[in-house]
Every structure is written in C-alpha cells, then in structure tokens.
N, C-alpha and C positions, 0 to 999 in steps of 0.2 A: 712602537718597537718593543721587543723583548728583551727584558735586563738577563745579563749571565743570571741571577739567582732566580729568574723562571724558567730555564733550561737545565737541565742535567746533563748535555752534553755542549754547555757554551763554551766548555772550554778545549774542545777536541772537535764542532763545527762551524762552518760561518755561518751564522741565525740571523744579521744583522740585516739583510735584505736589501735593497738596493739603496745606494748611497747619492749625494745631491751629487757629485762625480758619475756617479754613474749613470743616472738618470739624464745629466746630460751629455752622456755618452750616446745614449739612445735616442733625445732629441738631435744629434747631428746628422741621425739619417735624414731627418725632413730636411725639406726645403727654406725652411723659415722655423729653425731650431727653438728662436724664444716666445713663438705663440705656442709651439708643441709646449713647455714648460711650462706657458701661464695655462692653459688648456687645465695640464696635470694637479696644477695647486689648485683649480675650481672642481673636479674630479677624482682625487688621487688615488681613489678604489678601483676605478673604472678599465679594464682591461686596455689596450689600444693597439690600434695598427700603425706600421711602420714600413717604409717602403725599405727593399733589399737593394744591395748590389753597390750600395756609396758605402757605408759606416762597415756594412757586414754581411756576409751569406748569409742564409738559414739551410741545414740538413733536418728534414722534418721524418723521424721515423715515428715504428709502433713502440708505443709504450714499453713493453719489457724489451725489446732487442734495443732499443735506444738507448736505455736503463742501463743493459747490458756494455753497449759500445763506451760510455760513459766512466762506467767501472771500469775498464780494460783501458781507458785511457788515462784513469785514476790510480791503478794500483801497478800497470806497468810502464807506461807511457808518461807528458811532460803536461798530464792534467787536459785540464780545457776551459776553453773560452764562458760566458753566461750558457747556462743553461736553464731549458724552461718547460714546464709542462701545459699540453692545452689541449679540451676536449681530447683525452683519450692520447693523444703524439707526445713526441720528443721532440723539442727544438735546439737543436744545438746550433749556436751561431760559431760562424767562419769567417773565413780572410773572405773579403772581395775576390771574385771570380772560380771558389769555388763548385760554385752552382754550374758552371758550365764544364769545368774539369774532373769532375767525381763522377759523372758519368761513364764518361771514356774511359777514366779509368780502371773502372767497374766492369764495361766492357774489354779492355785489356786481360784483365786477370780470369775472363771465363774465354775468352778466347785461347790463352796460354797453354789451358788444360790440354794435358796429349790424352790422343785416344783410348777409351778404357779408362780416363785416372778422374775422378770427384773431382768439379771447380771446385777452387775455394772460396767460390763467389753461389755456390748453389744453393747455400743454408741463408743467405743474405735477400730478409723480402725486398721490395721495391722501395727508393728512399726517396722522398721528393726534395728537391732541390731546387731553393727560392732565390732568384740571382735579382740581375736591372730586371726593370719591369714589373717586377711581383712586389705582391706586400705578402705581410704576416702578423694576426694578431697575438700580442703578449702582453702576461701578467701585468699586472698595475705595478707602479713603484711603490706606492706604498700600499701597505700591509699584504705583503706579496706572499709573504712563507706560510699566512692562516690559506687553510682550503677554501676554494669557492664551489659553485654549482656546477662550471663548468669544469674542476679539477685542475685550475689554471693558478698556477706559481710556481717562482722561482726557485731553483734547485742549486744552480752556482749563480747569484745575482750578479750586475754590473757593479762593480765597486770603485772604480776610477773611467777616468775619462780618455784610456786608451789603454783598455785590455787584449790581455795577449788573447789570440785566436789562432787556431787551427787550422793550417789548411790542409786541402783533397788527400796529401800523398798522407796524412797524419790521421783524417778520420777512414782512409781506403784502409788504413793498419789495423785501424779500431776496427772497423765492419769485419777484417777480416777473421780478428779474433774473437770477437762476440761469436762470430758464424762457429768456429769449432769451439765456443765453450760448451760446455758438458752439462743439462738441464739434467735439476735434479727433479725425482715426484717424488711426492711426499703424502700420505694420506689427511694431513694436516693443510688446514686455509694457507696460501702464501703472505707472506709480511708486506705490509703495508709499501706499495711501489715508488710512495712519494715520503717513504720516512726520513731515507739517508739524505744528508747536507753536506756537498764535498767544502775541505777547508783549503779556499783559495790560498792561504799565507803560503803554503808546500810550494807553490808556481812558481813565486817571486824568488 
C-alpha cells in the first residue's frame, strides 16, 4: 500500500485501495465467501471473477462515457458505489436488480422523446448490464490502484462491508448527463483516463 508521503494528492483522494472490509464485501457475492478469501491471500494480485445480482449489479460501460457518468455522479449527484476499470470498460457496481431495470428505463426515456425532439437517451452507447446469472471479472484487492496489462484497477475501491450503491433511477441520471456533457478537442493528447481517485469520505 501507499503511505500519504508517496502520493501528492493523499490527502484530497482515496489511494488506500481495497480494505479487508472491503474485500469481504466482495467475497459475500460467492457462495462460499471464506474459500473466495483464503483463494485471495494465496493470490492477492490475481484479478477475479465474481457472480452478480446477490451482493451487487455491475453497469459495464466504455471507458470515457463511464468516466464521464462517474464524474456527473461525483461533482453533481450522491457519489457512487466501487468503481473499477477493466480491459478498456467501466464497471460501476449497483444495488441488486439493477441489471434488469436500467434497461427499461433507458427504453422509457427514448421512447418519451416527442416527435422532431433528440432523445436524451441518443448520445448514450449501449451499456451492458450484469445482474443473477452473470459474473464479472475485477481488479485484485490488493495492489489494485498500480496499472496492470489489462488496465484493470480500482477507481473508488470497496472500503467497508456494506457500501452504499446506486441504483437504476440514480446511474439513468448519470447516463443521462454524461450524454449531454459537452466534449472538449484539444490538439493536445488527453489526460490519463485512469488518473482521478474519487474520495469516498464526501458519501458518508
């Protein structure tokens, strides 16, 4: 783990990375929560998979509109739940039964459009959504916040053993806004997509 005096912004993000709370917040989607744990202390680099739809959704977008949803949840909205990045997506984990309601709801808000008027659902790509049934792989607990190969780590880690989460009508708000935020171009490379750390404390 990283002490505040190797970060320059320890004291304005959370760098600390998932917590033994946390970690066993994520073991209570398995079936058998303390072999996922003993598993993790024999591997604790090792990315893993997790089944959805007991402990948490997952909303799997692209990279920068995820990013973007993320922000809009951070700077206007009540924050959010673990977030994670992998191979390229966003994972933003949800209440239970999200996966099945952010659909419809999605569908609601382009169906609403009256004739002649932009959804506000037309700038929002396709989000997959991982309820019962589905797994998802995510970041390792530990040393989650250094980069890997696959570009898989934690962005708002688990930090206790029953974080608040998000649900459908709360990330349909996000998607919503991300959709009308205003992309800038710049002739300049864009900033590093995995640099910002939200500071869970603002939640509580």
């Amino acid at each position: 783990m990283s002490s505040p005096q190797d970060e320059p912004f320890a004291d304005r993000f959370d760098i600390s990375g998932v917590t033994s709370d946390g970690a066993a917040w994520l073991a209570s989607a398995e079936t058998y929560p303390r072999s996922a744990l003993a598993l993790w202390r024999e591997r604790p680099d090792a990315p893993v998979v997790l089944p959805c739809g007991t402990a948490f959704d997952v909303v799997n977008a692209p990279a920068i509109f995820g990013r973007r949803m993320v922000d809009r949840l951070w700077d206007e909205g009540p924050g959010s739940g673990p977030v994670a990045t992998y191979r390229g997506r966003m994972l933003l984990f949800a209440t239970p039964g999200t996966a099945q309601r952010l659909p419809s709801l999605l569908g609601w808000e382009e169906w609403g459009a009256r004739p002649g008027e932009h959804s506000r659902t037309g700038s929002i790509p396709p989000l997959l959504c991982h309820g019962k049934g589905d797994a998802v792989t995510v970041p390792a607990p530990v040393g989650a916040t250094a980069p890997t190969p696959s570009g898989s780590r934690w962005l708002v880690a688990p930090d206790t053993r029953r974080p608040w989460l998000p649900g459908a009508e709360i990330l349909l708000w996000a998607a919503v806004r991300a959709a009308r935020a205003t992309v800038r171009i710049s002739i300049f490379p864009p900033p590093d997509q995995d640099a910002k750390v939200y500071d869970v404390s603002r939640r509580r």
